[in-house]
FILO-65395 format. One line per 8 residues: number of its first residue (from 1); their letters; for each residue x negated, y, z of N, C-alpha, C. Coordinates in Angstrom, 3 decimals, padded with zeros to 6 digits. Example, Ala and Ser with C-alpha at 12.3 -4.5 7.8 and 13.67 -1.06 7.14 Angstrom:
<atoms>
1> AS> -013.190 -005.690 007.800 -012.300 -004.500 007.800 -013.200 -003.300 007.800 | -012.850 -002.250 007.080 -013.670 -001.060 007.140 -012.900 000.030 007.870
</atoms>
This chain:
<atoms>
1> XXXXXXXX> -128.903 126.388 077.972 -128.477 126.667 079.325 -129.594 126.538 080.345 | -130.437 125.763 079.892 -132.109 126.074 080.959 -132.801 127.399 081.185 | -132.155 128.795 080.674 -132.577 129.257 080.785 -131.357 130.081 082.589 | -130.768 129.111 082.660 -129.879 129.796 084.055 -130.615 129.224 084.866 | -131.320 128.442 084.890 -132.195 127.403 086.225 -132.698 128.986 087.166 | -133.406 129.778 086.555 -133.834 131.125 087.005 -132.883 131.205 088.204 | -131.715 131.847 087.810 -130.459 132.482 088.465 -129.829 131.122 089.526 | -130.153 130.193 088.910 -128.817 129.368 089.704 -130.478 128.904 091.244
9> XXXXXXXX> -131.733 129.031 091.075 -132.463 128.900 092.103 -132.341 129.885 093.413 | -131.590 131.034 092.696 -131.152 131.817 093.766 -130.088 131.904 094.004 | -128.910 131.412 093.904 -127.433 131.089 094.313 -127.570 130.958 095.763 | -128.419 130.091 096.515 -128.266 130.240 098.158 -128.275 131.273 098.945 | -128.746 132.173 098.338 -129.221 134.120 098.762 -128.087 134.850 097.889 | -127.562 134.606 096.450 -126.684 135.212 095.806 -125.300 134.985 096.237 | -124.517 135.734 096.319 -122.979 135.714 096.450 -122.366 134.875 095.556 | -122.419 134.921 093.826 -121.677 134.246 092.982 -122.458 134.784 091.458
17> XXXXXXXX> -122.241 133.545 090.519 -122.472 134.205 089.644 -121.221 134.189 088.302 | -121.699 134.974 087.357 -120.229 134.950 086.594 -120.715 134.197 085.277 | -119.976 133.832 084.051 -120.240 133.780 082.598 -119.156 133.831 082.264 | -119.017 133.779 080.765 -118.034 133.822 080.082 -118.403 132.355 079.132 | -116.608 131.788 078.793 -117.035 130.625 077.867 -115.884 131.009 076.981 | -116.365 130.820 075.659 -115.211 131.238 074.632 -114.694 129.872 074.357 | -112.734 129.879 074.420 -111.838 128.953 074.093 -112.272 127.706 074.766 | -112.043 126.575 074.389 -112.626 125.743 075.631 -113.519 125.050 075.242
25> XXXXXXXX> -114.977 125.692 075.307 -116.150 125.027 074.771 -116.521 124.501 076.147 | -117.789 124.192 076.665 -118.504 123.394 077.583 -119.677 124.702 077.394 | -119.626 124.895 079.146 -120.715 125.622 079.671 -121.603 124.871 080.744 | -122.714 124.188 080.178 -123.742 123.102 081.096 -124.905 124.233 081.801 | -125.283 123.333 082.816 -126.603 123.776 083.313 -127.290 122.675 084.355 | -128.470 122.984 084.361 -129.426 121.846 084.900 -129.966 121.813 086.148 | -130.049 121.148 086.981 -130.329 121.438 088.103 -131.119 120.062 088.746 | -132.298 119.858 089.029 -133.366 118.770 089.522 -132.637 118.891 091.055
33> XXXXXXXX> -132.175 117.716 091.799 -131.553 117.116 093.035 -132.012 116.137 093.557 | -133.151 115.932 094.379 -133.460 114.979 095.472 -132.214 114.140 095.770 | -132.173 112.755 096.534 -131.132 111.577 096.621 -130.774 112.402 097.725 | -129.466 112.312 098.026 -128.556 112.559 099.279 -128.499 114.173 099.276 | -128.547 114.812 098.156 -128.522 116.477 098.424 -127.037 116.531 098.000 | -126.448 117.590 099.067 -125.167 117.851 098.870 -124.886 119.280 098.217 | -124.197 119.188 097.141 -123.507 120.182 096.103 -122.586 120.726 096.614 | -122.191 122.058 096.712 -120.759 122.422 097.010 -120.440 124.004 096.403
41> XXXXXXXX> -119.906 123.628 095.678 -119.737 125.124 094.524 -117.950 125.567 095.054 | -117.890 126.828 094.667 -116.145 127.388 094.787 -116.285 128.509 093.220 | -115.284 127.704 092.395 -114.811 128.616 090.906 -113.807 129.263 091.182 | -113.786 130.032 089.944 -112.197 130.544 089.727 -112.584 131.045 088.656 | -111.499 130.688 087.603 -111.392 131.251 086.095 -110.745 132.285 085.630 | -110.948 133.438 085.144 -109.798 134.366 085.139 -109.819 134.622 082.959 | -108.948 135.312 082.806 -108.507 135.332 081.568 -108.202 136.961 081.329 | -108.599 137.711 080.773 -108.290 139.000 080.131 -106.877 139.149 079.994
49> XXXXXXXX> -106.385 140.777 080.567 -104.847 140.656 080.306 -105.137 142.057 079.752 | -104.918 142.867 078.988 -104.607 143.705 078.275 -103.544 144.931 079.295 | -102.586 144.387 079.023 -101.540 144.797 080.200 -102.152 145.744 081.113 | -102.901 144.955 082.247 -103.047 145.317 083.397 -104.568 146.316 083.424 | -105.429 145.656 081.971 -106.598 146.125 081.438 -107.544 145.652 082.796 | -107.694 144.205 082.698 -108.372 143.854 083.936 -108.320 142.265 083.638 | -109.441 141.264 084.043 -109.516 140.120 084.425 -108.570 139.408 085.145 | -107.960 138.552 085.117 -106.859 137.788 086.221 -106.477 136.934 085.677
57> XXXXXXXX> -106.523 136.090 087.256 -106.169 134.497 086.947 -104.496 134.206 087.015 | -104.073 133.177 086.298 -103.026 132.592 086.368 -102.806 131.451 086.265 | -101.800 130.650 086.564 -101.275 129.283 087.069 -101.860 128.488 085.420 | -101.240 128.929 084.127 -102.298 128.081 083.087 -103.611 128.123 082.332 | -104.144 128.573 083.992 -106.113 128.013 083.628 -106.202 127.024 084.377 | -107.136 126.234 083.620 -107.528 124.914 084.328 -108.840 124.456 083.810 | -109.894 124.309 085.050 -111.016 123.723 084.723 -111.442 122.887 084.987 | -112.295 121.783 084.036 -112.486 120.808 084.347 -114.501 120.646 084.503
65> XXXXXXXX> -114.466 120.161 085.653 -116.030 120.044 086.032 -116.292 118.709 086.000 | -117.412 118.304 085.509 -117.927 117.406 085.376 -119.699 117.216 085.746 | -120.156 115.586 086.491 -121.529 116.125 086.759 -122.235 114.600 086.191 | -123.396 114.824 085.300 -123.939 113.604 085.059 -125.597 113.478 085.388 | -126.170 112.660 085.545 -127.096 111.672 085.125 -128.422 111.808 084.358 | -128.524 112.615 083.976 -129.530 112.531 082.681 -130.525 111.921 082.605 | -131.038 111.205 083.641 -132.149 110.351 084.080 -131.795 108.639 084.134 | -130.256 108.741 083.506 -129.491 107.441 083.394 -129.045 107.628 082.278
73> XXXXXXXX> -128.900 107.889 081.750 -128.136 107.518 080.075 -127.044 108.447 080.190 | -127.276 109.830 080.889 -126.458 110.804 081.263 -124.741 110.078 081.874 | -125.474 109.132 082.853 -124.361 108.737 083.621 -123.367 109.644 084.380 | -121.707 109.738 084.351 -121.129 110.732 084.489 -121.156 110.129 085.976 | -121.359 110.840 087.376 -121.000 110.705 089.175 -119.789 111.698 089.629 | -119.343 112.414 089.007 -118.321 113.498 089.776 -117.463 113.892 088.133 | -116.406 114.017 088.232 -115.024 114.481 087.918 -114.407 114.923 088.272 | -113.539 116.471 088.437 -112.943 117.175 088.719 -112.150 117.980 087.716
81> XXXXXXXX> -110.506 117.870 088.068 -109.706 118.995 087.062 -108.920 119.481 088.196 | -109.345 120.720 087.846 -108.348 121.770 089.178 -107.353 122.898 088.364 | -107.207 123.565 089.000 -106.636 124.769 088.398 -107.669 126.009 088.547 | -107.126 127.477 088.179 -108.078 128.615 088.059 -108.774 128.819 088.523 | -108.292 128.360 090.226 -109.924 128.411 091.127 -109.958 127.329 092.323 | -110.477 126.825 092.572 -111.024 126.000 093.922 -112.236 125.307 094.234 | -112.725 124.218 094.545 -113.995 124.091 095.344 -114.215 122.517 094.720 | -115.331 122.338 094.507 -115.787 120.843 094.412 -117.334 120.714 095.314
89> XXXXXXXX> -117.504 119.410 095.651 -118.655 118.923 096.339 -118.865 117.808 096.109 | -120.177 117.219 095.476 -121.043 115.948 095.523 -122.053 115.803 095.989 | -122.213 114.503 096.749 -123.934 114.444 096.543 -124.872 113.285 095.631 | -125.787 113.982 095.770 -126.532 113.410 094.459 -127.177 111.729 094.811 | -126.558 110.751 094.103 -126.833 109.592 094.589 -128.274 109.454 094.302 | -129.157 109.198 093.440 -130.312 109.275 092.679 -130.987 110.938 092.872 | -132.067 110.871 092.841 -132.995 111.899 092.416 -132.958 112.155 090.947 | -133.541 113.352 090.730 -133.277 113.262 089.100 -132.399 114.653 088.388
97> XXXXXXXX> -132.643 114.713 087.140 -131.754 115.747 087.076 -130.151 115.834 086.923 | -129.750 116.376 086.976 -128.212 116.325 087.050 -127.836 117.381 085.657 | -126.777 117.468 085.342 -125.993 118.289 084.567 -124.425 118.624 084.925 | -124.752 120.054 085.354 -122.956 119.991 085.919 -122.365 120.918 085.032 | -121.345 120.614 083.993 -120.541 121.324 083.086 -119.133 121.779 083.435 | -118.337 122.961 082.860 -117.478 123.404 083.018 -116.524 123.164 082.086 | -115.630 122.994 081.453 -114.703 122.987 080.544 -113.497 123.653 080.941 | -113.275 124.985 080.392 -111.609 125.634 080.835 -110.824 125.125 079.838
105> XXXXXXXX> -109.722 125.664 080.002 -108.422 125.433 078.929 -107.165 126.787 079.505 | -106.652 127.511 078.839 -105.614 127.507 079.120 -104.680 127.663 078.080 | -103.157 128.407 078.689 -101.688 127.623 078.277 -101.641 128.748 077.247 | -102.234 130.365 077.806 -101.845 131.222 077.097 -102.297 131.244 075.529 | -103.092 130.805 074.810 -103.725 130.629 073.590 -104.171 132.057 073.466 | -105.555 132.412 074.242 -105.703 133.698 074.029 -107.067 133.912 074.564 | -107.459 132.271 074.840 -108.904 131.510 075.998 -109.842 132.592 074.409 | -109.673 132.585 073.144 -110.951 132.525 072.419 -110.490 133.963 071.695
113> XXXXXXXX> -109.772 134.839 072.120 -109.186 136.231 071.982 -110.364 137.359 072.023 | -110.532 138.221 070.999 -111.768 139.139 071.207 -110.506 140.525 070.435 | -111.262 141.813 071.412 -110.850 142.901 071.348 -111.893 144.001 071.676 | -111.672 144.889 071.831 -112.708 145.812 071.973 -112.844 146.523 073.228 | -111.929 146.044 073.746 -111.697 145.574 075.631 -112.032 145.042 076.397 | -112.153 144.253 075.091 -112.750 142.246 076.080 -113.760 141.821 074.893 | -114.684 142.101 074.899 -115.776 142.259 074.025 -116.228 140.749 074.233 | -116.038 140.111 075.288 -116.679 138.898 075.655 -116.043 137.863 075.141
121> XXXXXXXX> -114.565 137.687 075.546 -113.528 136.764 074.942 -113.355 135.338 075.578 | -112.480 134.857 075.663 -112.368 133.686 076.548 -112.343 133.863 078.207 | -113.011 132.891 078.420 -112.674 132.928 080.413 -113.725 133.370 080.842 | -113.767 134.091 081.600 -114.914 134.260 082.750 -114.652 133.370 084.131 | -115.771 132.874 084.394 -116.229 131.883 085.042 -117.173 131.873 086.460 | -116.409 132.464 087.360 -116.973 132.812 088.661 -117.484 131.798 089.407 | -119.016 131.169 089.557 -119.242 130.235 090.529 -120.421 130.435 091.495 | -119.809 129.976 092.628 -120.637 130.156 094.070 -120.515 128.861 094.165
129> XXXXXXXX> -122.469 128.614 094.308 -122.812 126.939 094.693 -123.741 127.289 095.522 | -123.679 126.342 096.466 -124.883 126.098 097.765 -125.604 124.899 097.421 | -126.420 124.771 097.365 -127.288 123.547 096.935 -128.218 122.960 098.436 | -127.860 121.734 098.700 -128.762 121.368 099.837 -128.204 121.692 101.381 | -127.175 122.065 101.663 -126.501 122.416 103.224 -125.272 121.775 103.207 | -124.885 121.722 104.128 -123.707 121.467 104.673 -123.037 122.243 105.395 | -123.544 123.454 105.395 -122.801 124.579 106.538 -121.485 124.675 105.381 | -121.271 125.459 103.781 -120.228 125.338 103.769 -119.383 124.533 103.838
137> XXXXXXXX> -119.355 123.301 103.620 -118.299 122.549 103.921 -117.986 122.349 105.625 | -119.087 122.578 106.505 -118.317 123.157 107.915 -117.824 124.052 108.271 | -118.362 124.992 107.562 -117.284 126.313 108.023 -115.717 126.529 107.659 | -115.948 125.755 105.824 -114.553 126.447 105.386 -113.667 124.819 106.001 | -114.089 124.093 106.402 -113.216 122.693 107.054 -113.085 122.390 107.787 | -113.515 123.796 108.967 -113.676 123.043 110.526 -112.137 123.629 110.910 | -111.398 124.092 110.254 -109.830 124.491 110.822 -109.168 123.176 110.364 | -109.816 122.024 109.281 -109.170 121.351 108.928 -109.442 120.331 109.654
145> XXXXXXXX> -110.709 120.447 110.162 -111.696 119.018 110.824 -111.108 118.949 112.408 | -110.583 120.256 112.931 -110.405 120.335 114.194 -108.915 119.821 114.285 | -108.374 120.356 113.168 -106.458 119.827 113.120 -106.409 118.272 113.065 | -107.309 117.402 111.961 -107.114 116.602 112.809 -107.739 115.615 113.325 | -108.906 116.294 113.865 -109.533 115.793 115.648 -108.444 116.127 116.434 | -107.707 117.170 116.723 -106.746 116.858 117.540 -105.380 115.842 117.459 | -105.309 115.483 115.953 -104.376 114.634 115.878 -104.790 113.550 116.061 | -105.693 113.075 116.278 -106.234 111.734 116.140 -106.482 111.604 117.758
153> XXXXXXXX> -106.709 113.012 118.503 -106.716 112.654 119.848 -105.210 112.630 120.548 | -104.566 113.115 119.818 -103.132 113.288 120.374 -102.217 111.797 120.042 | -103.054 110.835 118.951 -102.281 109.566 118.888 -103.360 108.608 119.827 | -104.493 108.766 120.026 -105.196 108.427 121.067 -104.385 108.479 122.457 | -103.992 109.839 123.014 -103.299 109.762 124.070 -101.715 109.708 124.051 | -101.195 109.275 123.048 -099.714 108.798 123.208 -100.124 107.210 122.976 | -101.184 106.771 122.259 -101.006 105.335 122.764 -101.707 104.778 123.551 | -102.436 105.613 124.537 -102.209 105.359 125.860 -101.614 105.601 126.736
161> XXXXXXXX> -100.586 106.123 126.316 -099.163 106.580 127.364 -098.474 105.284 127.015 | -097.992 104.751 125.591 -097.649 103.607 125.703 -098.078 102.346 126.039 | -099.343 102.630 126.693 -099.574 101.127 126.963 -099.705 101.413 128.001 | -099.914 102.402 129.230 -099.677 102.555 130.294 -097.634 102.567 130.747 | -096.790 102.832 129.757 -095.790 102.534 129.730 -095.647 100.799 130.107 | -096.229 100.400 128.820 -096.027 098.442 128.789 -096.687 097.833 130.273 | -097.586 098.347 130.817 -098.028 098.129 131.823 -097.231 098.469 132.840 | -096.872 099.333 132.862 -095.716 099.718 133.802 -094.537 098.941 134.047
169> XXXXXXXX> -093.867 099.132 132.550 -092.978 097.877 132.521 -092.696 096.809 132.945 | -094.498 096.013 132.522 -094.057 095.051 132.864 -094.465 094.174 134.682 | -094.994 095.274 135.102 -095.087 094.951 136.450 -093.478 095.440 137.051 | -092.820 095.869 136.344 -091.323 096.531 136.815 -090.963 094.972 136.716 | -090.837 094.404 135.620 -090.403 092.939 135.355 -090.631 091.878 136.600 | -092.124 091.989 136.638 -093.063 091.219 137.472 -091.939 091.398 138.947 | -092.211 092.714 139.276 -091.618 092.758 140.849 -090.013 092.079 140.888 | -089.600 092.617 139.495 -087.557 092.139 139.533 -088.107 090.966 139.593
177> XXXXXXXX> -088.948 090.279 139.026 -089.055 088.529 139.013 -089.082 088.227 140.415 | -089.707 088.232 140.894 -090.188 088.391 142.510 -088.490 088.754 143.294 | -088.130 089.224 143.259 -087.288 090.121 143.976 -086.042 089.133 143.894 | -085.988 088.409 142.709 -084.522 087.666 142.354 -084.670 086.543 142.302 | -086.126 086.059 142.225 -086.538 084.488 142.906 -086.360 084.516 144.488 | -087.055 085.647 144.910 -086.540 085.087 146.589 -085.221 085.489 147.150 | -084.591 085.964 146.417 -083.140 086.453 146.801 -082.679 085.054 146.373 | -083.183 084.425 145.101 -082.279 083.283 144.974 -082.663 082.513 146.001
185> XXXXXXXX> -083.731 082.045 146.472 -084.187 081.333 147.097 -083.861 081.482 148.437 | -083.478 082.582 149.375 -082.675 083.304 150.813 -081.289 082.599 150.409 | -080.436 083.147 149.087 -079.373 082.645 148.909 -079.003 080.985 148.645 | -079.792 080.181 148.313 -079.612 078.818 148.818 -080.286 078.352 149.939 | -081.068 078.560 150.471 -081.337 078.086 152.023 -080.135 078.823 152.655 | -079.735 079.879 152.871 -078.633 079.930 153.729 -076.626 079.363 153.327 | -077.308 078.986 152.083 -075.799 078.264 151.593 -076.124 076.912 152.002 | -077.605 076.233 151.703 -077.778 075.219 152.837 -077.236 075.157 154.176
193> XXXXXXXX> -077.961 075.838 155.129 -077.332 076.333 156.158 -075.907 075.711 156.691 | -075.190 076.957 155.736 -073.960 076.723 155.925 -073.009 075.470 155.800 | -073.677 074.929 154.830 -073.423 073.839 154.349 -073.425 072.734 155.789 | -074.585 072.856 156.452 -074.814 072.045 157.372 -074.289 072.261 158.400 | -073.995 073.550 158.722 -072.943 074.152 160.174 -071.479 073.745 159.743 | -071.084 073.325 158.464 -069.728 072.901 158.051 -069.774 071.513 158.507 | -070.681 071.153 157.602 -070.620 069.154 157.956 -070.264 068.840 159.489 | -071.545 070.032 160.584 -071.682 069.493 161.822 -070.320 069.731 162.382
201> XXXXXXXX> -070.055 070.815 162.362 -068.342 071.601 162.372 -067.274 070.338 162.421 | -067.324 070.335 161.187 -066.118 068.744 160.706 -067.064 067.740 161.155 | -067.817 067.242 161.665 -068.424 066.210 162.285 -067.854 065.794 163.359 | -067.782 067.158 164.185 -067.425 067.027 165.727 -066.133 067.274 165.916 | -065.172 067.890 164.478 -063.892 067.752 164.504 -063.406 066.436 164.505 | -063.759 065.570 163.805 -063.017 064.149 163.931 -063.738 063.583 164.758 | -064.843 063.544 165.677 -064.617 062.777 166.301 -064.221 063.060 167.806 | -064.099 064.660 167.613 -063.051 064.978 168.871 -061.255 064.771 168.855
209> XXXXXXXX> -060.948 064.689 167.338 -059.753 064.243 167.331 -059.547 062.391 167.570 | -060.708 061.676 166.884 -060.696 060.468 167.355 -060.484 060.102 168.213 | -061.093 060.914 169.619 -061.139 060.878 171.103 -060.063 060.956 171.547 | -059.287 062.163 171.079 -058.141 062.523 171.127 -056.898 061.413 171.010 | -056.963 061.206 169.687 -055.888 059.911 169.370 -055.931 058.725 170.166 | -057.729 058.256 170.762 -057.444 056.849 171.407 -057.019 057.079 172.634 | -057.069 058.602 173.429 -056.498 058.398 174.507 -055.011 058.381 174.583 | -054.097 059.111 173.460 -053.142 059.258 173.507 -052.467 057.700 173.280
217> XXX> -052.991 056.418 172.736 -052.553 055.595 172.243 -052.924 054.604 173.709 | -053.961 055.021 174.825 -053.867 054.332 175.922 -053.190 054.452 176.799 | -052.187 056.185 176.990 -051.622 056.443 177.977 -049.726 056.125 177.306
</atoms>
């Protein structure tokens, strides 16, 4: 498989490239990665249909990618099992070479099938890798990156609506506190008050009736 290093050095300028892997063998290739370089490939596996007399994918292909080490005791860093087609991305912890392999499978039993149609047999193996950028993973994630930046700003500003709520609240509290302390406080000074215009009231009642009685008891 060192002899794809050629082809896969131009993948950043190339659209995609294809192979074929018969039944589910392992299709490796090698690739030398500086520390912190980011990987980001998009597959899709398709399977010979007779029928239609054409390549096409269906729900039982499934590939499994794998990326190791070889400069470690071919330490495995990335694992991936998807279905017929989708996207993986690593970056390379270590410098060093890497090995990133493919393994298909599918349901139909027909992965290692040769005809004179399909001269090749097994899956063909469509992969587009960018080696070293980050633009694809911004482009194809910024509908995802923006959905939720806005959600994260939209619980940002509902919980500052609720705490401008609690704040609100509780100066609502604050003022009723206020409001029903001095109402209580109006309402016993003037029950005082009253209290004392009663006493003086009946004060000056008996002793105007007192007055009353001793004159009646002198005349």
């Amino acid at each position: 498989m060192r002899s794809l290093l050629p082809f896969l050095s131009l993948l950043s300028i190339a659209n995609a490239l294809f192979f074929y892997i018969d039944g589910s063998s392992t299709k490796c290739f090698f690739e030398e990665l500086p520390k912190g370089t980011l990987v980001v490939g998009h597959y899709s596996g398709e399977e010979w249909d007779d029928r239609a007399g054409a390549w096409q994918q269906h729900h039982g292909i499934n590939i499994f990618i794998s990326v190791d080490e070889i400069f470690d005791n071919d330490h495995r860093v990335f694992t991936q099992k998807g279905s017929s087609s989708g996207k993986f991305h690593f970056s390379a912890a270590e410098s060093g070479d890497h090995k990133l392999c493919f393994t298909p499978s599918s349901t139909s039993g027909r992965s290692g099938w040769l005809s004179a149609s399909n001269p090749n047999g097994g899956i063909r193996l469509t992969l587009d890798l960018v080696i070293g950028e980050t633009n694809e993973i911004e482009s194809t994630d910024k509908d995802k990156l923006e959905t939720i930046s806005n959600r994260v700003k939209d619980l940002n500003a509902r919980l500052n609506d609720i705490k401008r709520e609690q704040v609100f609240q509780r100066e609502r509290e604050a003022e009723f506190r206020d409001q029903s302390e001095a109402t209580n406080s109006r309402v016993i000074r003037w029950m005082l008050i009253q209290l004392a215009a009663l006493g003086i009231t009946c004060a000056w009642q008996l002793s105007h009736l007192r007055s009353f009685f001793i004159k009646q008891k002198l005349t």
